[in-house]
N, C-alpha and C positions, 0 to 999 in steps of 0.2 A: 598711433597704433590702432587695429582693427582687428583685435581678437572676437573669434568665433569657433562653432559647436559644427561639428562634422553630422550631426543630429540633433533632433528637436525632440525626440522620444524613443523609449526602447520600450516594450512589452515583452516581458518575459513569459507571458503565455500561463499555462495552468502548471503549477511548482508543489507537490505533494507537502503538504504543512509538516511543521518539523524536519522538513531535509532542505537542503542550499543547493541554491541553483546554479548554473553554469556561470563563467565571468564574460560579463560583453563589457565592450571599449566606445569611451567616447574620446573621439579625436579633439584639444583644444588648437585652432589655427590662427597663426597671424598674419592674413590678409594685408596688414597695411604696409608701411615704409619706414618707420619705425621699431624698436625694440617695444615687446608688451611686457610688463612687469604683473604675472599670476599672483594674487597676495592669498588667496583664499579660493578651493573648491569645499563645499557643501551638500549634503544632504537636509532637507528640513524636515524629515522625520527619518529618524536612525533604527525604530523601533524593526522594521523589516526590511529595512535594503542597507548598504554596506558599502561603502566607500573600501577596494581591497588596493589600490596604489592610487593615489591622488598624484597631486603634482603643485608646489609653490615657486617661481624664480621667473626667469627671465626666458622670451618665447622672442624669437630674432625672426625678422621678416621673412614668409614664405615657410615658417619651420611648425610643425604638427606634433605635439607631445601628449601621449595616451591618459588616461583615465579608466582607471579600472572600476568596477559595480558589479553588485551580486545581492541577488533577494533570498530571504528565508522567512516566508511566510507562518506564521504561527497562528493562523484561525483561518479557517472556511471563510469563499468570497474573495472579492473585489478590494484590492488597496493600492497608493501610489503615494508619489511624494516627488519632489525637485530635485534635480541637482544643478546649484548654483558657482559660476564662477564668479568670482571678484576680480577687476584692474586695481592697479594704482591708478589710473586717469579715471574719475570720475566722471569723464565724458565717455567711454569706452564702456559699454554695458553690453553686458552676453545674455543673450536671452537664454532663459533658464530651460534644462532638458528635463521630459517630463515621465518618468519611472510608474510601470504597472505591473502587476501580477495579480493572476488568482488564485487563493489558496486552496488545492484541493484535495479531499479527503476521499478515505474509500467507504464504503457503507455497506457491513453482514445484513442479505436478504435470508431466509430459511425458505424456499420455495416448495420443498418438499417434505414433510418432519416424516418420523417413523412413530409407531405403533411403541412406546416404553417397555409391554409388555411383551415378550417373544410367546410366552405360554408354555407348554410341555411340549416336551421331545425327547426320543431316545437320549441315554447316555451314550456319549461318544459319538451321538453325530451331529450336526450341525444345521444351522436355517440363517438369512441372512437379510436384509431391507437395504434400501441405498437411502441416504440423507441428500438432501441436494441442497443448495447453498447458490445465490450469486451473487454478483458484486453490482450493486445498484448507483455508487458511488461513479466518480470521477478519478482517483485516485487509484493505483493495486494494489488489491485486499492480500495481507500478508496470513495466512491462516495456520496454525498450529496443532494437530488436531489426536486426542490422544483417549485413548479408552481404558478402567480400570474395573478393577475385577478378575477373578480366573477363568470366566466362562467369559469372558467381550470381550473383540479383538478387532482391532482397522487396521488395512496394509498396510505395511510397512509405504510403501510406495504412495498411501494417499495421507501420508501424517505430518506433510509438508507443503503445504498449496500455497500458488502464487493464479487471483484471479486478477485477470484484467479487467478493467470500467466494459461494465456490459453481458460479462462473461460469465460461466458458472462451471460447478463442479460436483461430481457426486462422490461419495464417501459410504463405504461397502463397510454396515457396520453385523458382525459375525457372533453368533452365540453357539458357543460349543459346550455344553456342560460334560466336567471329566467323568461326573459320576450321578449316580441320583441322588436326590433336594432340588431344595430350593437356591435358586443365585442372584446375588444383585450386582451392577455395578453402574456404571455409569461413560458415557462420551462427551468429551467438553474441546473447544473449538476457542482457543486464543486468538485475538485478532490483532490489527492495527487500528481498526475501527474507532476512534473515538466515544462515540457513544454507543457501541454494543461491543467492549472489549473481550468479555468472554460469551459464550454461549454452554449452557450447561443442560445436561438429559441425565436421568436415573433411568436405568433398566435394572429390568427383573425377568423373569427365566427360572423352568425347571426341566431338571432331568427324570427322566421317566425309566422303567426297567426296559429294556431292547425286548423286539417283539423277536423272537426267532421263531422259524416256521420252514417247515418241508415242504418240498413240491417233487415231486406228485408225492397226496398222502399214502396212494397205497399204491404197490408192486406185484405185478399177476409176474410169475418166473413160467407159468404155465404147467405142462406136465413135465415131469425130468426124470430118466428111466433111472 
Protein backbone atom coordinates (compact mmCIF):
# COMPACT_ATOMS: atom_id res chain seq x y z
CA UNK A 1 0.00 0.00 0.00
CA UNK A 2 1.02 3.73 -0.72
CA UNK A 3 -1.00 5.95 1.50
CA UNK A 4 -0.65 9.57 1.20
CA UNK A 5 -1.71 13.34 2.12
CA UNK A 6 -3.60 15.43 -0.59
CA UNK A 7 -1.49 18.24 1.27
CA UNK A 8 1.70 19.04 3.04
CA UNK A 9 0.33 22.17 4.81
CA UNK A 10 -2.67 24.19 5.50
CA UNK A 11 -2.35 27.90 6.81
CA UNK A 12 -5.21 29.13 8.20
CA UNK A 13 -4.24 32.55 7.97
CA UNK A 14 -4.94 35.27 10.72
CA UNK A 15 -7.95 33.58 13.23
CA UNK A 16 -9.24 36.42 15.83
CA UNK A 17 -8.08 34.55 19.36
CA UNK A 18 -10.96 33.10 21.17
CA UNK A 19 -13.17 32.41 18.01
CA UNK A 20 -12.78 28.90 15.70
CA UNK A 21 -11.86 28.94 12.50
CA UNK A 22 -13.31 27.55 9.39
CA UNK A 23 -12.99 23.50 8.88
CA UNK A 24 -10.43 22.49 5.82
CA UNK A 25 -9.98 18.96 4.68
CA UNK A 26 -7.11 16.75 4.23
CA UNK A 27 -7.52 14.15 1.81
CA UNK A 28 -5.77 10.57 2.98
CA UNK A 29 -5.01 8.45 -0.59
CA UNK A 30 -4.04 5.22 -1.44
CA UNK A 31 -1.86 5.28 -4.28
CA UNK A 32 -0.79 1.89 -4.12
CA UNK A 33 -2.20 -1.85 -5.19
CA UNK A 34 -2.99 -2.80 -2.00
CA UNK A 35 -5.45 -2.26 0.72
CA UNK A 36 -3.85 0.61 3.49
CA UNK A 37 -4.98 -0.27 6.99
CA UNK A 38 -5.39 3.93 8.78
CA UNK A 39 -4.54 2.81 12.62
CA UNK A 40 -4.04 6.33 13.74
CA UNK A 41 -4.43 10.16 12.55
CA UNK A 42 -2.85 12.77 15.09
CA UNK A 43 -2.32 16.19 15.96
CA UNK A 44 1.03 16.77 18.16
CA UNK A 45 -0.34 19.66 19.89
CA UNK A 46 -4.11 19.72 20.52
CA UNK A 47 -3.65 22.93 22.65
CA UNK A 48 -4.98 25.06 19.34
CA UNK A 49 -5.96 22.99 16.46
CA UNK A 50 -8.56 20.27 16.51
CA UNK A 51 -8.97 17.18 14.95
CA UNK A 52 -13.25 17.68 13.90
CA UNK A 53 -13.66 14.11 11.92
CA UNK A 54 -10.49 11.90 11.72
CA UNK A 55 -10.63 8.73 10.16
CA UNK A 56 -9.25 4.82 11.42
CA UNK A 57 -9.87 1.54 9.07
CA UNK A 58 -9.26 0.31 5.84
CA UNK A 59 -8.40 2.83 2.49
CA UNK A 60 -8.81 0.38 -0.72
CA UNK A 61 -6.61 1.17 -3.77
CA UNK A 62 -7.36 4.50 -5.72
CA UNK A 63 -9.95 5.60 -2.76
CA UNK A 64 -9.53 9.14 -0.77
CA UNK A 65 -11.06 9.55 2.71
CA UNK A 66 -11.22 13.17 4.26
CA UNK A 67 -9.88 14.42 7.46
CA UNK A 68 -11.32 17.23 8.99
CA UNK A 69 -9.12 20.26 11.12
CA UNK A 70 -9.82 23.49 12.68
CA UNK A 71 -7.86 26.09 14.73
CA UNK A 72 -8.74 28.29 17.72
CA UNK A 73 -6.13 30.29 18.69
CA UNK A 74 -5.97 31.50 22.23
CA UNK A 75 -2.98 34.15 22.34
CA UNK A 76 -1.45 36.78 19.79
CA UNK A 77 1.13 35.45 17.03
CA UNK A 78 2.49 32.68 15.30
CA UNK A 79 1.60 28.91 16.16
CA UNK A 80 1.53 25.33 14.31
CA UNK A 81 1.64 21.83 14.91
CA UNK A 82 1.44 18.33 12.66
CA UNK A 83 -0.91 16.15 11.64
CA UNK A 84 0.24 12.85 11.63
CA UNK A 85 -1.16 9.58 10.00
CA UNK A 86 -0.13 6.08 11.02
CA UNK A 87 -0.16 2.61 8.72
CA UNK A 88 -0.22 -0.67 9.88
CA UNK A 89 2.87 -1.30 7.37
CA UNK A 90 5.69 0.04 9.05
CA UNK A 91 7.16 0.64 5.63
CA UNK A 92 4.41 2.84 4.52
CA UNK A 93 4.97 6.31 6.13
CA UNK A 94 2.86 9.55 5.36
CA UNK A 95 4.61 12.39 5.73
CA UNK A 96 3.22 14.55 8.15
CA UNK A 97 0.88 17.84 7.20
CA UNK A 98 2.02 20.82 8.63
CA UNK A 99 -0.87 23.30 10.45
CA UNK A 100 -0.49 27.20 11.05
CA UNK A 101 -2.28 30.14 12.24
CA UNK A 102 -1.90 33.54 13.65
CA UNK A 103 -3.67 34.57 16.39
CA UNK A 104 -5.10 37.93 16.08
CA UNK A 105 -6.24 40.51 18.30
CA UNK A 106 -7.90 43.85 18.07
CA UNK A 107 -6.12 46.82 19.93
CA UNK A 108 -8.35 50.23 21.44
CA UNK A 109 -6.26 53.30 20.03
CA UNK A 110 -7.86 56.74 21.60
CA UNK A 111 -6.58 59.09 18.78
CA UNK A 112 -8.65 61.88 19.80
CA UNK A 113 -9.69 62.29 23.83
CA UNK A 114 -12.12 65.15 24.70
CA UNK A 115 -11.69 68.03 27.14
CA UNK A 116 -13.57 65.97 30.67
CA UNK A 117 -14.59 69.33 31.45
CA UNK A 118 -17.55 70.81 29.23
CA UNK A 119 -17.60 74.13 31.50
CA UNK A 120 -20.97 76.20 31.81
CA UNK A 121 -23.70 76.58 29.52
CA UNK A 122 -27.14 77.65 29.38
CA UNK A 123 -29.76 75.22 30.92
CA UNK A 124 -31.48 73.48 28.41
CA UNK A 125 -29.15 73.77 25.79
CA UNK A 126 -26.46 71.85 24.87
CA UNK A 127 -22.54 71.65 23.43
CA UNK A 128 -21.02 68.53 22.27
CA UNK A 129 -16.81 67.12 21.33
CA UNK A 130 -16.35 63.92 19.31
CA UNK A 131 -14.02 61.15 20.86
CA UNK A 132 -12.25 59.23 18.10
CA UNK A 133 -11.11 55.89 18.80
CA UNK A 134 -9.16 53.38 16.08
CA UNK A 135 -8.45 49.88 15.77
CA UNK A 136 -4.58 49.57 15.67
CA UNK A 137 -4.89 45.84 16.00
CA UNK A 138 -5.30 42.95 13.37
CA UNK A 139 -8.41 41.65 14.77
CA UNK A 140 -12.27 43.80 14.74
CA UNK A 141 -12.48 45.83 17.56
CA UNK A 142 -15.93 45.00 19.19
CA UNK A 143 -16.71 48.45 21.00
CA UNK A 144 -19.62 48.98 23.48
CA UNK A 145 -19.89 52.45 24.24
CA UNK A 146 -22.22 54.06 26.91
CA UNK A 147 -22.46 57.36 28.84
CA UNK A 148 -24.09 58.00 32.53
CA UNK A 149 -25.38 60.76 34.21
CA UNK A 150 -28.55 63.13 33.35
CA UNK A 151 -26.77 65.77 31.65
CA UNK A 152 -24.23 62.92 29.05
CA UNK A 153 -25.48 61.38 26.37
CA UNK A 154 -24.03 59.22 23.03
CA UNK A 155 -26.21 58.25 20.14
CA UNK A 156 -28.00 55.84 20.21
CA UNK A 157 -26.55 54.97 16.79
CA UNK A 158 -22.88 55.10 18.03
CA UNK A 159 -23.27 52.94 21.29
CA UNK A 160 -22.47 49.91 19.21
CA UNK A 161 -19.19 49.82 16.97
CA UNK A 162 -17.64 47.36 14.99
CA UNK A 163 -13.91 48.73 13.77
CA UNK A 164 -12.00 47.07 11.29
CA UNK A 165 -7.88 46.39 11.65
CA UNK A 166 -6.95 50.05 10.57
CA UNK A 167 -10.21 51.75 10.93
CA UNK A 168 -11.67 54.24 13.31
CA UNK A 169 -14.66 55.80 14.69
CA UNK A 170 -15.84 58.99 16.30
CA UNK A 171 -18.39 59.09 19.12
CA UNK A 172 -20.41 62.41 19.60
CA UNK A 173 -20.36 62.75 23.18
CA UNK A 174 -23.43 65.49 24.37
CA UNK A 175 -23.83 67.60 27.48
CA UNK A 176 -27.27 68.90 28.12
CA UNK A 177 -27.81 70.15 31.61
CA UNK A 178 -31.81 69.99 32.41
CA UNK A 179 -31.41 72.56 34.89
CA UNK A 180 -28.81 74.85 36.66
CA UNK A 181 -25.53 73.14 39.05
CA UNK A 182 -23.25 71.41 38.68
CA UNK A 183 -23.16 67.80 36.68
CA UNK A 184 -21.00 64.98 36.54
CA UNK A 185 -21.08 61.84 34.74
CA UNK A 186 -19.05 59.74 32.80
CA UNK A 187 -18.48 57.69 29.03
CA UNK A 188 -16.78 54.29 29.30
CA UNK A 189 -16.05 52.19 26.06
CA UNK A 190 -16.16 48.21 26.50
CA UNK A 191 -13.99 46.35 24.30
CA UNK A 192 -12.79 42.98 23.03
CA UNK A 193 -9.40 44.20 23.28
CA UNK A 194 -7.40 42.11 25.50
CA UNK A 195 -5.47 44.41 27.13
CA UNK A 196 -7.41 47.70 27.09
CA UNK A 197 -10.83 45.98 27.96
CA UNK A 198 -12.54 48.91 29.15
CA UNK A 199 -11.78 52.63 28.52
CA UNK A 200 -13.14 55.02 31.14
CA UNK A 201 -13.62 59.24 31.27
CA UNK A 202 -15.38 61.31 34.05
CA UNK A 203 -17.06 64.39 32.86
CA UNK A 204 -18.26 67.35 34.61
CA UNK A 205 -20.43 70.15 33.28
CA UNK A 206 -22.53 73.07 34.50
CA UNK A 207 -25.73 74.62 33.93
CA UNK A 208 -25.93 78.29 33.82
CA UNK A 209 -29.21 80.55 34.12
CA UNK A 210 -30.40 81.09 30.07
CA UNK A 211 -29.37 84.41 28.95
CA UNK A 212 -32.63 85.85 27.38
CA UNK A 213 -32.49 89.16 25.50
CA UNK A 214 -34.42 91.43 23.03
CA UNK A 215 -33.69 92.55 19.82
CA UNK A 216 -34.07 95.47 18.76
CA UNK A 217 -33.90 96.96 22.56
CA UNK A 218 -35.85 99.93 21.72
CA UNK A 219 -39.03 100.52 19.28
CA UNK A 220 -39.52 104.26 17.61
CA UNK A 221 -43.75 103.61 16.58
CA UNK A 222 -42.91 107.13 15.48
CA UNK A 223 -45.78 109.82 15.50
CA UNK A 224 -49.55 108.25 15.68
CA UNK A 225 -52.33 110.68 15.41
Amino acid sequence: PDATTNRTSIDFGQVPTGTQSGIRTVGITNDGGAAANVTDVALNDTSEFTIVSGFEGTVVPGETVPVTVRTAPADAGSTGTNLTVTTASGSDTVDPVQLRTDGAVPELTVRNGIDPDFGEIGSSSSTAQTLSIENTGNATLRADISASGEAFSVPESQQTLRVSPGGTADIRVTFSPPDTGDFDGTVAIDTNDGSTTEFFLELRGSGGEANASVSPSTVDFGRVA
